[in-house]
N, C-alpha and C positions, 0 to 999 in steps of 0.2 A: 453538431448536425445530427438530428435522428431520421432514418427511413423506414420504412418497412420493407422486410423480409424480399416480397416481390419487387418493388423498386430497385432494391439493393442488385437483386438478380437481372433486373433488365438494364441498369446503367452502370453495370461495374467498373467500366473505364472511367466515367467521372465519379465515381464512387473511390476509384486508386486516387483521381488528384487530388481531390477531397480531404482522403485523411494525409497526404503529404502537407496542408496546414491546421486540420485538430484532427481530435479521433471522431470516425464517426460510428454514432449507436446506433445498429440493428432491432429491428423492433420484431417481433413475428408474434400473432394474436394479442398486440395489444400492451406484449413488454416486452421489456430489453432482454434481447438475445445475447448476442454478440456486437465486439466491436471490433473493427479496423481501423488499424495505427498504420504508420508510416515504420519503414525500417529503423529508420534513426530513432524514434519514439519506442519501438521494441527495444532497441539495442541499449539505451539509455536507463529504461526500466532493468533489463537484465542486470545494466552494472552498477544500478542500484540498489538491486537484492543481492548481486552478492556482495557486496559490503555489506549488507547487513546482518548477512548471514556470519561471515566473518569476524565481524563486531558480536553478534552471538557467539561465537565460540573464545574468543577474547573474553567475555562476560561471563563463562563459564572456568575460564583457566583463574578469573581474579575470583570468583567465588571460591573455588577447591583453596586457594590460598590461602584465601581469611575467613573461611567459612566460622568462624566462632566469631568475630567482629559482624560481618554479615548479619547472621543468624540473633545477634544481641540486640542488636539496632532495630532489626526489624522487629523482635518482638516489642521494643521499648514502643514503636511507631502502632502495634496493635492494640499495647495496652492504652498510650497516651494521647495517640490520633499526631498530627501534621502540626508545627505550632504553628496559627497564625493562617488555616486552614478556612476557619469561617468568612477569614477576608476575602476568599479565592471567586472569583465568578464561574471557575470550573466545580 
């Protein structure tokens, strides 16, 4: 759901029940401002950053480890590219 800015301001009660089924985008002059989530929709975000965050610092204790394994592989990958890379639709 998108609104504008004024809207959002004059129906904020149905603007809460709103994002308790998607988020809805705030618009003001024309682009997206802001949006309102639902708590569960925040809270779910939250503990999906931090895992990832955690996962980053996991991904740094296995780098310090092997940082010569690491650091080889990766440069084989700058010198020789992905094999099998030109197949990829990304």
């Amino acid at each position: 759901m998108q609104i504008t800015a004024t809207e959002a301001k004059n129906r904020f009660g149905h603007m809460l029940d709103a994002c308790q089924r998607s988020p809805v985008v705030i618009e003001k002059a024309g682009r997206r401002h802001g949006v309102l989530l639902s708590a569960q929709q925040y809270d779910e975000l939250m503990t999906q950053l931090q895992a990832s965050v955690s996962a980053g610092r996991s991904g740094r204790r296995f780098y310090e480890q092997y940082k010569d394994w690491v650091d080889m592989n990766n440069a084989l990958v700058a010198q020789s590219g992905i094999p099998g890379q030109e197949y990829r639709p990304w």
